[in-house]
Residue frames as a rotation matrix with the C-alpha (Angstrom) as fourth column:
UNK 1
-0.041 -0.960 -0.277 90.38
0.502 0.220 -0.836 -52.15
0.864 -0.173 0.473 166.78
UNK 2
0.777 0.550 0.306 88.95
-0.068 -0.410 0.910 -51.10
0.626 -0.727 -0.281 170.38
UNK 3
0.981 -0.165 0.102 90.36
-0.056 0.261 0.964 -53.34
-0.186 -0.951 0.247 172.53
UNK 4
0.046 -0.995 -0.087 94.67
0.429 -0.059 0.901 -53.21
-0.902 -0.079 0.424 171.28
UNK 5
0.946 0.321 -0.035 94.26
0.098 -0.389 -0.916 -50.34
-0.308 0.863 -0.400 168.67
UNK 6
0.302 -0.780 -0.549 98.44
-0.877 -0.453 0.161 -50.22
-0.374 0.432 -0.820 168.46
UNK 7
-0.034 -0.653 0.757 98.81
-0.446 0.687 0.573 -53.69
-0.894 -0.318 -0.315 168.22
UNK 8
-0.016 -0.034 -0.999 99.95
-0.873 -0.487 0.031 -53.93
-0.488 0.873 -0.021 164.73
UNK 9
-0.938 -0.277 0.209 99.18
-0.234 0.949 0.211 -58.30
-0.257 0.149 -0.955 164.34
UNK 10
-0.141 0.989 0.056 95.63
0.614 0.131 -0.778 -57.75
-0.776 -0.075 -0.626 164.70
UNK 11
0.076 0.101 -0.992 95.91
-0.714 -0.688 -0.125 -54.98
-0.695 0.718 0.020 161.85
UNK 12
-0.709 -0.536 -0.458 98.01
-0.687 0.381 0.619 -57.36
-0.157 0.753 -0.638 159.78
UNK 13
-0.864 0.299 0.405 95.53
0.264 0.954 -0.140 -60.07
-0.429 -0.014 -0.903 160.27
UNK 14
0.470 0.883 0.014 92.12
0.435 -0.218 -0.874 -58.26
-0.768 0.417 -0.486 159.47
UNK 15
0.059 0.087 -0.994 94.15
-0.934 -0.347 -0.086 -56.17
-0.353 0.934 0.061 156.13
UNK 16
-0.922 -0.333 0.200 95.06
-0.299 0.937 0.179 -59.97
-0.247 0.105 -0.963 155.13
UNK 17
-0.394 0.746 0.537 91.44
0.681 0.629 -0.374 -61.17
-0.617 0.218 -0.756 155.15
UNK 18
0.414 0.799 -0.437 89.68
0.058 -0.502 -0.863 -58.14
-0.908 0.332 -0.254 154.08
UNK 19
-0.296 -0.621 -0.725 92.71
-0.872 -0.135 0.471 -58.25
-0.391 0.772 -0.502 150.98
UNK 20
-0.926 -0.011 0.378 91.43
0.108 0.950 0.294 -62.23
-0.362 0.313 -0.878 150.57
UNK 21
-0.285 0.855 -0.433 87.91
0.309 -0.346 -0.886 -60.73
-0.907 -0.387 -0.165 150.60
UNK 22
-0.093 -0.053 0.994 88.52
0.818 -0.574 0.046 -58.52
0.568 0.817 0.097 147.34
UNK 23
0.779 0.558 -0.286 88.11
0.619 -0.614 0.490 -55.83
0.098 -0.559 -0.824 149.94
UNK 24
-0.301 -0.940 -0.160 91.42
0.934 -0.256 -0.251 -53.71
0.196 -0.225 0.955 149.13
UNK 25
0.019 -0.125 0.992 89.97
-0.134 -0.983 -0.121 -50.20
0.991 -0.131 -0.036 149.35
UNK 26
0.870 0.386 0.306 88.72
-0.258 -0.173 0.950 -51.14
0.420 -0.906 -0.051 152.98
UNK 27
0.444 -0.832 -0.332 92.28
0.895 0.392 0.214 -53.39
-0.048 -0.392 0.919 153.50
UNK 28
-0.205 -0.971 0.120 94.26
0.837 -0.237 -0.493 -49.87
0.507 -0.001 0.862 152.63
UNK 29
-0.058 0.047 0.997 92.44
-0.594 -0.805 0.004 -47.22
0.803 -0.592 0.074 154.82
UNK 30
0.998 -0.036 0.053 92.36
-0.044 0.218 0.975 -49.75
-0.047 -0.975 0.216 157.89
UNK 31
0.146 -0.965 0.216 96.46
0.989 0.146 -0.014 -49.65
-0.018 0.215 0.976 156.77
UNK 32
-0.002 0.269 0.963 95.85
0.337 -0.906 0.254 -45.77
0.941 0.325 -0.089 156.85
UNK 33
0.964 0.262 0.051 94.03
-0.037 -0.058 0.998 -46.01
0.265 -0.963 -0.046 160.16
UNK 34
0.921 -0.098 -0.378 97.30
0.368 0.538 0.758 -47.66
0.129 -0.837 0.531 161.23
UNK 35
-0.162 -0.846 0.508 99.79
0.891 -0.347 -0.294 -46.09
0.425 0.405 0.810 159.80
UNK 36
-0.099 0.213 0.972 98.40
-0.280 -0.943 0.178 -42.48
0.955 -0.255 0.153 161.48
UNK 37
0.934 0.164 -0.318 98.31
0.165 0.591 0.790 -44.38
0.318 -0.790 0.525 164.78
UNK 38
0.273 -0.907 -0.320 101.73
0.919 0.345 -0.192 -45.60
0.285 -0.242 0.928 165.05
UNK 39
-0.264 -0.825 0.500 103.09
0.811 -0.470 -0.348 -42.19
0.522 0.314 0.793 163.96
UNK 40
0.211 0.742 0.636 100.68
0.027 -0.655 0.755 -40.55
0.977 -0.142 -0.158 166.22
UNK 41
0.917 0.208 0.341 101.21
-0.354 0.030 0.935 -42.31
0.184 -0.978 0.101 169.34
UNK 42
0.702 -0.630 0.333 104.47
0.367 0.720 0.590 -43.95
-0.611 -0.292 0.736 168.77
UNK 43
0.238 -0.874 -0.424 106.76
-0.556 -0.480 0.678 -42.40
-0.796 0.074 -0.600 166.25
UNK 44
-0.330 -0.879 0.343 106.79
-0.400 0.459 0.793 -44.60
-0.855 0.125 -0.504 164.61
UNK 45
-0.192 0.463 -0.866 105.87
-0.953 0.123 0.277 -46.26
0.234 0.878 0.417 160.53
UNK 46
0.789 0.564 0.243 103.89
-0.489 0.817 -0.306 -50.08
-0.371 0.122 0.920 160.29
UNK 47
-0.213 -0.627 0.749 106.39
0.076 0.754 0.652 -53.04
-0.974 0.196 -0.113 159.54
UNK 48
-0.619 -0.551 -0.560 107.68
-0.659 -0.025 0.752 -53.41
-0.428 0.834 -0.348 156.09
UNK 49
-0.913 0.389 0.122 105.28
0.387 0.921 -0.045 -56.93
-0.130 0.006 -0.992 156.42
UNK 50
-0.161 0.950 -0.267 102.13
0.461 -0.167 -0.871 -54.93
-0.872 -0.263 -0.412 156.67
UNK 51
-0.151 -0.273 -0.950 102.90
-0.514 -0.799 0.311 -53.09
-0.844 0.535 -0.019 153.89
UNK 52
-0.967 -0.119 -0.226 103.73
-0.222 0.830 0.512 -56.19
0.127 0.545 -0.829 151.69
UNK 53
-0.667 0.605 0.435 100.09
0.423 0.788 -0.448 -57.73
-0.613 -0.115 -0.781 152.65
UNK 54
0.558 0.372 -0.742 98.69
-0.496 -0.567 -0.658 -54.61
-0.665 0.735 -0.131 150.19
UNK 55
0.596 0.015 0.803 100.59
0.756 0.326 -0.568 -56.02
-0.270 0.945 0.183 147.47
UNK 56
0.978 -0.206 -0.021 102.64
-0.207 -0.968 -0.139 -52.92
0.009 0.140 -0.990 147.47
């Protein structure tokens, strides 16, 4: 997540595959990653939607 690390579609899209994958530990620390982002640089918490794509 180099090149638009806030942009929070490109999250949703790679936890999504890596969650089709069987890959959930890796889907909830890149949901980690973002979630310490936002609230770092923005204030702010990940969309209700991103959340949901954990299954949560």
């Amino acid at each position: 997540m180099r090149l638009q690390p806030l942009l929070e579609e490109a999250y949703q899209s790679l936890i999504a595959l890596l969650g089709r994958l069987g890959r959930r530990a890796e889907a909830e620390e890149l949901y980690r990653q973002l979630e310490r982002r936002l609230a770092s640089e923005l204030g702010i918490r990940p969309l209700d939607e991103t959340l949901r794509l954990l299954g949560r």
